[in-house]
VONU-364744 format. One line per 4 residues: for each residue x, y, z of C-alpha. Coordinates in Angstrom, 2 decimals, always signed. Layout:
N
X,Y,Z | ...
This chain:
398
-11.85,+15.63,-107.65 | -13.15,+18.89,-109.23 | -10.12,+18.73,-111.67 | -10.29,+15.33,-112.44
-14.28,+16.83,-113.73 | -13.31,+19.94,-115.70 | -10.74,+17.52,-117.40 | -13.70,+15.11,-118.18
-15.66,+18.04,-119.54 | -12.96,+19.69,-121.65 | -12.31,+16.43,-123.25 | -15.89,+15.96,-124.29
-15.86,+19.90,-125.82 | -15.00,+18.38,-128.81 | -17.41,+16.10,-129.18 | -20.35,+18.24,-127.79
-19.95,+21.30,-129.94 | -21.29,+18.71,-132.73 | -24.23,+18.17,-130.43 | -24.68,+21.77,-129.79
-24.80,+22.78,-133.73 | -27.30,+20.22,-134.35 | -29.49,+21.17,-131.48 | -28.92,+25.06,-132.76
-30.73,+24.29,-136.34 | -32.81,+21.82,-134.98 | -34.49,+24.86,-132.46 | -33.91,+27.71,-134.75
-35.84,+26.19,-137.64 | -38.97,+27.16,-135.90 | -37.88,+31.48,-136.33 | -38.85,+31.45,-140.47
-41.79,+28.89,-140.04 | -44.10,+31.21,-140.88 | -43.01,+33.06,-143.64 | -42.24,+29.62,-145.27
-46.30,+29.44,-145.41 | -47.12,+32.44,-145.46 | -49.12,+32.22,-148.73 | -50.78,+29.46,-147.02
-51.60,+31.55,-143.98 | -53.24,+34.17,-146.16 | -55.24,+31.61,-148.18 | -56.55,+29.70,-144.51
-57.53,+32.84,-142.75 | -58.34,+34.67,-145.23 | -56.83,+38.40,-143.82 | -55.20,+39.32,-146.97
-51.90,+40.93,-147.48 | -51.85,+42.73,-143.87 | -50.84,+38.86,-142.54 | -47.44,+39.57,-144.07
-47.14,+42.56,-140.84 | -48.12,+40.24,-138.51 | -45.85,+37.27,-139.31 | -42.60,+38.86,-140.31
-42.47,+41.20,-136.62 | -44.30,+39.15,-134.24 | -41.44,+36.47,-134.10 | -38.84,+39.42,-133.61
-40.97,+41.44,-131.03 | -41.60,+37.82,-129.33 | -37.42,+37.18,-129.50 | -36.77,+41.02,-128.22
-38.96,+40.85,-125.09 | -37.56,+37.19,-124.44 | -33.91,+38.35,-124.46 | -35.03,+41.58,-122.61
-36.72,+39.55,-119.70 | -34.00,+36.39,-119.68 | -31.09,+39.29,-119.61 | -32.81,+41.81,-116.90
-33.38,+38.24,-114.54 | -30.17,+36.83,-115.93 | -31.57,+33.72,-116.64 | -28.75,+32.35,-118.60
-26.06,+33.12,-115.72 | -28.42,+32.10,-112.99 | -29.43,+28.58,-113.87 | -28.44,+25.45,-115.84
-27.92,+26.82,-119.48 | -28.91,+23.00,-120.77 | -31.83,+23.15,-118.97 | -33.49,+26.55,-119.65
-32.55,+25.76,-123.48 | -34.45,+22.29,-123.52 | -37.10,+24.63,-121.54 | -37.90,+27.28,-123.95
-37.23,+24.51,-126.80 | -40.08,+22.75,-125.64 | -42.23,+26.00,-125.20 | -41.17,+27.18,-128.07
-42.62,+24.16,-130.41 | -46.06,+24.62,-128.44 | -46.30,+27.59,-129.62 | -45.17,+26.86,-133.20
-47.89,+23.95,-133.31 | -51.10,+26.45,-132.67 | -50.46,+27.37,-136.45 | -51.95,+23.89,-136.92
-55.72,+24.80,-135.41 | -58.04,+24.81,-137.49 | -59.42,+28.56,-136.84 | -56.84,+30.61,-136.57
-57.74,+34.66,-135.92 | -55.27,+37.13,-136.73 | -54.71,+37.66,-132.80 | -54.09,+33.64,-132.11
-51.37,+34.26,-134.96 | -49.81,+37.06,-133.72 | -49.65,+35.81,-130.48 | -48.45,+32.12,-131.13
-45.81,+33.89,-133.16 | -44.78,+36.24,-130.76 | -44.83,+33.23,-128.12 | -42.40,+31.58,-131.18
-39.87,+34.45,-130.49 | -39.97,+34.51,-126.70 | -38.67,+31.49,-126.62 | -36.23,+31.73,-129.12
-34.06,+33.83,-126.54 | -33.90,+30.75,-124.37 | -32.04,+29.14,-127.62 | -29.97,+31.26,-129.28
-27.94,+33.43,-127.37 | -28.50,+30.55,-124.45 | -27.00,+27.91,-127.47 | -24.26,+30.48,-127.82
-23.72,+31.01,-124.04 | -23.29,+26.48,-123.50 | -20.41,+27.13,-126.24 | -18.55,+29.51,-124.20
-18.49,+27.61,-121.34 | -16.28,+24.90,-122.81 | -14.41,+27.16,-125.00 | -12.12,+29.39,-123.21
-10.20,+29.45,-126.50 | -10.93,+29.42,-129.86 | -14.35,+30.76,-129.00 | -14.84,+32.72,-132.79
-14.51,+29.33,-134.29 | -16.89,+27.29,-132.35 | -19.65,+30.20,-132.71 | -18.86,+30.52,-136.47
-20.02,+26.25,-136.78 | -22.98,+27.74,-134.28 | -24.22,+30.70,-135.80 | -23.90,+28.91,-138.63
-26.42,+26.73,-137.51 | -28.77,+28.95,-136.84 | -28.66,+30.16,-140.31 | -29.07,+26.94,-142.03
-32.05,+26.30,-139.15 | -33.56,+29.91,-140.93 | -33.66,+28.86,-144.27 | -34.71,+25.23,-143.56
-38.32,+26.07,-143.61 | -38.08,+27.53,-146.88 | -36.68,+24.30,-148.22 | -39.36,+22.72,-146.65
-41.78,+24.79,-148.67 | -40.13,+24.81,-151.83 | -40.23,+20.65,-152.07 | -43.62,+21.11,-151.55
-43.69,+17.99,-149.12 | -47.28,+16.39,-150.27 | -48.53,+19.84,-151.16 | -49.60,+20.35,-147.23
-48.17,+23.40,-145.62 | -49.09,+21.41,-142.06 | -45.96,+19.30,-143.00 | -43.32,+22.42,-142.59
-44.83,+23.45,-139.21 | -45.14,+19.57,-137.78 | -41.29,+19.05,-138.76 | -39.57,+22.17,-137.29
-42.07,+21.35,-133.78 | -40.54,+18.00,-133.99 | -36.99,+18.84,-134.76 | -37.06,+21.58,-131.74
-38.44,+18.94,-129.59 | -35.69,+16.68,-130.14 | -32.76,+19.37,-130.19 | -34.06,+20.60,-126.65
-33.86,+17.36,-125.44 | -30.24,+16.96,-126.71 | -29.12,+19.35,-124.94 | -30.62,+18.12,-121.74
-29.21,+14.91,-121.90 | -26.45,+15.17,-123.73 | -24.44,+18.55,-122.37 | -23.77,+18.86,-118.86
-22.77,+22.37,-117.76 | -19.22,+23.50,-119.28 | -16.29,+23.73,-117.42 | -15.73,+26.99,-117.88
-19.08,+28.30,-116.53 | -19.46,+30.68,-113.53 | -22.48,+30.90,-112.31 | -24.31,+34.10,-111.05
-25.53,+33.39,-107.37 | -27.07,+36.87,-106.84 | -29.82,+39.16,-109.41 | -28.17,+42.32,-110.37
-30.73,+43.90,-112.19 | -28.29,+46.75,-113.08 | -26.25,+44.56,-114.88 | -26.71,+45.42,-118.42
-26.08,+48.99,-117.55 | -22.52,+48.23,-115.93 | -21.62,+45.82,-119.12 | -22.32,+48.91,-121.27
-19.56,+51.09,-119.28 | -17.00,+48.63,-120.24 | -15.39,+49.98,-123.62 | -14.76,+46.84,-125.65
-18.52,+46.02,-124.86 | -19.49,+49.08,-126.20 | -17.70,+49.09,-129.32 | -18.08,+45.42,-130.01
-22.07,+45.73,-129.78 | -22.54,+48.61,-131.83 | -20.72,+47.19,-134.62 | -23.27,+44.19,-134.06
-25.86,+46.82,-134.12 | -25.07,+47.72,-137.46 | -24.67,+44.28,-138.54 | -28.14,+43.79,-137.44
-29.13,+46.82,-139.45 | -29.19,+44.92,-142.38 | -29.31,+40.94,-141.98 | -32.91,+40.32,-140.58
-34.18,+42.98,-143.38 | -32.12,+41.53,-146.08 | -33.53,+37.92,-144.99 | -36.76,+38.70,-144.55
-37.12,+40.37,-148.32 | -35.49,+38.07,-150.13 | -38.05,+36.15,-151.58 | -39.79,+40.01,-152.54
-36.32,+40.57,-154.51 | -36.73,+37.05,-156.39 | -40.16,+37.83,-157.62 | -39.25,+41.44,-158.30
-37.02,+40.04,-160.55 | -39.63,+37.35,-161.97 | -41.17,+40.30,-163.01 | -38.72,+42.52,-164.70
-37.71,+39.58,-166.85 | -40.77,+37.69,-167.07 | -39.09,+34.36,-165.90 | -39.70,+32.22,-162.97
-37.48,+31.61,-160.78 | -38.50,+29.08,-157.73 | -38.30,+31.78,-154.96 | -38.75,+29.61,-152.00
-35.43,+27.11,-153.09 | -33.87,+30.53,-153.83 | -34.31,+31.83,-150.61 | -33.20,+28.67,-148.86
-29.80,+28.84,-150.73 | -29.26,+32.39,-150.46 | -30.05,+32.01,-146.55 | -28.39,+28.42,-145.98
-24.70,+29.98,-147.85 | -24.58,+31.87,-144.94 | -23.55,+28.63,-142.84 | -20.88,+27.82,-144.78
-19.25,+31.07,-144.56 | -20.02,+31.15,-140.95 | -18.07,+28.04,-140.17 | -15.36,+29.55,-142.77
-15.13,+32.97,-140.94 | -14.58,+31.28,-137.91 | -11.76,+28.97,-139.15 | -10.12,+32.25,-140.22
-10.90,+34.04,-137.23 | -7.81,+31.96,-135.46 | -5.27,+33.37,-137.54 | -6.68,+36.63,-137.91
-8.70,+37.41,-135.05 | -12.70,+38.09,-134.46 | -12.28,+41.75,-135.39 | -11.20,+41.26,-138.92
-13.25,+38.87,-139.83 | -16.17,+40.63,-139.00 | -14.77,+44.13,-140.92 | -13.96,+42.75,-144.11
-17.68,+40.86,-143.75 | -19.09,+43.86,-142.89 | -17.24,+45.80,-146.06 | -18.28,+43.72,-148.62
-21.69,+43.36,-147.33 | -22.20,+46.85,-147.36 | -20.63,+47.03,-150.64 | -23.33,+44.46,-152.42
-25.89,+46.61,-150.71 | -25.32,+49.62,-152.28 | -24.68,+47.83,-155.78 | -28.00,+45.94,-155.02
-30.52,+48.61,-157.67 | -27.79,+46.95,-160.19 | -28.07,+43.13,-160.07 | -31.96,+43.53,-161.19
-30.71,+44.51,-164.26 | -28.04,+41.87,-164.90 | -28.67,+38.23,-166.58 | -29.88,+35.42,-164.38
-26.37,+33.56,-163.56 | -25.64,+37.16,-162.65 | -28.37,+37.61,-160.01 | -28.38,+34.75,-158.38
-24.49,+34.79,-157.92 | -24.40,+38.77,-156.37 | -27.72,+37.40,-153.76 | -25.29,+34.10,-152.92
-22.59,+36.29,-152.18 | -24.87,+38.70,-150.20 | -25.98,+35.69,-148.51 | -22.61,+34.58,-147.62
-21.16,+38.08,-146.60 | -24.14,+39.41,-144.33 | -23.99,+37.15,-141.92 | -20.56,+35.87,-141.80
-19.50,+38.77,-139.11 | -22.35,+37.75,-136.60 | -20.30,+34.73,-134.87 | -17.54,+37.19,-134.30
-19.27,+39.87,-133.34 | -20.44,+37.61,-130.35 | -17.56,+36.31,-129.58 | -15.84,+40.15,-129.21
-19.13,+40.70,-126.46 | -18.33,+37.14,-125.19 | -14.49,+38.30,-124.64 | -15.45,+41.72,-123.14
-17.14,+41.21,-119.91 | -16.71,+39.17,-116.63 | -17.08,+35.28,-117.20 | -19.93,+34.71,-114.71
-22.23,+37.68,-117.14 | -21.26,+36.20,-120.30 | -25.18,+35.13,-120.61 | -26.38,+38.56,-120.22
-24.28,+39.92,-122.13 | -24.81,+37.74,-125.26 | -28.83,+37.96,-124.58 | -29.02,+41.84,-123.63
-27.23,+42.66,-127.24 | -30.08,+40.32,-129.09 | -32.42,+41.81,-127.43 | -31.50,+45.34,-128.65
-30.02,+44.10,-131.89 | -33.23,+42.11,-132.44 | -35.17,+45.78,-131.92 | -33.28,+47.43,-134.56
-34.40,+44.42,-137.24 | -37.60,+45.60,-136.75 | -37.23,+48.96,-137.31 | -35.16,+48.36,-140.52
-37.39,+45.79,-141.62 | -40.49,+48.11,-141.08 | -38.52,+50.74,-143.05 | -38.03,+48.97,-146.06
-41.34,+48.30,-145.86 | -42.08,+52.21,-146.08 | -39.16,+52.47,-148.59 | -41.22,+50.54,-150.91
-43.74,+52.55,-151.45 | -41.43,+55.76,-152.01 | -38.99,+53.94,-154.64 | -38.65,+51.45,-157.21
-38.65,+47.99,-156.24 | -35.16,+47.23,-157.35 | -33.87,+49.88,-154.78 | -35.40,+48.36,-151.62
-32.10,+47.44,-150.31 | -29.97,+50.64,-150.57 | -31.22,+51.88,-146.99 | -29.77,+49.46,-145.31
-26.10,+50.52,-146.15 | -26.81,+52.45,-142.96 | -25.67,+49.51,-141.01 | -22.54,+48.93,-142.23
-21.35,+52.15,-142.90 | -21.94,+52.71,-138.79 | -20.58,+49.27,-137.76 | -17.42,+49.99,-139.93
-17.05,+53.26,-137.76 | -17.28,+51.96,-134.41 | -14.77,+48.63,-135.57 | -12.31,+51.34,-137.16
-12.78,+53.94,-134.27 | -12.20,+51.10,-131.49 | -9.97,+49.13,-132.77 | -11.97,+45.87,-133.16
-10.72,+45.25,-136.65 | -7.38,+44.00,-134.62
């Protein structure tokens, strides 16, 4: 009888990953929220410039504890993945709707944001965790239509703002709490545990020590490490670099529409990377990503000086090429450890890759005051440069 079920449930893998992806950008629209309004934000609470601080690290500080708690209690491995993601979807949008009060201190902000990111970790690594237990095989291509997800869910906000839906910022925050709601629920309903999932009966709060002894791990999440390096940075400042470049040329370019295209190309080439991650394998994929990525960073002082077309086309690309290696880079962790600590594994490298955003976000915020604009990015070659080391000294890019 328990064959005749994982049959059932590998049959319906195909049509659930569809479900899945949906869910994924429904939830994840919620993370850039508030940096879609954030010129809104200033103008209703009136704090000034230091809101930008508050808005751009509390989700990630909120996301880093939340992976950090569900990995230590193994939340993922422990329970019903469907469940704990409809969960923290619904928690999640709660917190996302306080940016609707009417007095709103720079605490409630910070907090409701940081509440934002908690919950987050019960979404996207959990999201990514449902996927692996139906796909045994073929897991780099079904996290490249996933990840990719979660991109387009990033810049969705920003789309939001830039079509400047009745001129009320209230709209962009009452659409991603809606959107969330209704993705959590999808995933209650409509995705029963994969067959491929072993659950963890017993807390082994020494688990994410152990996972790090295991070589592949290792390897595989410091080249995600240095992936992170740059992506949440790059993301974050992109709308900076489009009015940087406003302002050299005197022009006026629609930054928020901008910023959702840059962002949202990232999908595509997420689903793409993962398509060519069956011939080629995860590794690969996520070097030559990684490469060129690094590549466009340090040519990045160079596209402020080039014509329009120009610009636009080298930030696409960016957009495209920094993200791409993030579904395979999950999908080497996914590969490296014991089935029944897949979970952990996925949330305890978010939670750490998640810490080193904000450090190399808060950098380039330092950076800025010590160069010229148009040089922001350069520091965040550092990624790369040390992802491409552990991949070539491990033997990931196989």
């Amino acid at each position: 009888m328990s064959n005749v079920k994982h049959s059932a449930k590998l049959k319906l893998g195909a049509y659930i990953l569809p479900i899945i992806i949906i869910s994924q950008f429904a939830c994840t629209s919620l993370w850039f929220a508030g940096n879609a309004v954030l010129d809104d934000l200033v103008l209703k609470t009136g704090l000034g410039t230091e809101i930008i601080g508050y808005v751009l690290s509390s989700v990630q500080i909120g996301f880093i504890v939340g992976t950090l708690v569900f990995a230590i209690l193994m939340i993922a491995d422990r329970y019903s993945p469907s469940k704990v993601f409809m969960i923290s979807a619904f928690l999640a949008a709660l917190c996302n709707m306080v940016l609707l009060f009417q007095d709103i201190s720079n605490t409630t902000l910070f907090m409701a944001r940081l509440g934002t990111g908690f919950f987050l970790a019960g979404i996207y690594p959990v999201g990514m965790k449902i996927a692996a237990d139906y796909y045994e095989k073929g897991l780099g291509k079904a996290l490249g239509y996933l990840v990719g997800a979660l991109v387009l869910g990033t810049a969705f906000p920003h789309l939001l703002q830039g079509l400047k839906l009745g001129e009320d910022y209230t709209m962009v925050i009452k659409i991603t709490s809606l959107l969330t709601i209704l993705g959590g629920a999808s995933i209650y309903f409509m995705v029963p545990n994969g067959p491929y999932r072993k659950s963890s009966k017993v807390l082994q709060l020494r688990a994410g020590m152990t996972l790090f002894r295991i070589p592949a791990f290792k390897k595989a999440a410091i080249g995600y490490f240095g992936h992170m390096w740059e992506l949440y940075a790059f993301w974050a400042f992109i709308p900076f670099a489009i009015k940087t470049y406003n302002s050299i040329h005197n022009i006026n370019l629609p930054y928020s529409l901008w910023t959702f295209s840059i962002i949202g190309l990232g999908a595509i080439s997420c689903a793409i990377g993962g398509n060519f991650a069956l011939k080629w394998g995860s590794g690969k994929v996520a070097m030559f990503s990684l490469l060129l990525s690094g590549l466009l960073c340090m040519a990045s002082p160079l596209f402020f000086l080039m014509p329009t077309y120009l610009f636009l086309l080298a930030f696409c690309l960016w957009g495209m090429f920094v993200v791409s290696d993030s579904p395979q880079f999950s999908t080497l962790v996914a590969s490296a450890v014991p089935i029944e600590l897949k979970g952990t594994a996925l949330t305890l490298v978010n939670s750490i890759g998640f810490t080193i955003s904000i450090i190399s976000i808060q950098l380039l915020t330092f950076w800025l005051e010590v160069v010229a604009s148009s040089y922001i990015f350069t520091v965040l070659t550092i990624g790369p440069i040390l992802g491409i080391w552990a991949m070539g000294k491990g033997g990931l890019n196989k």
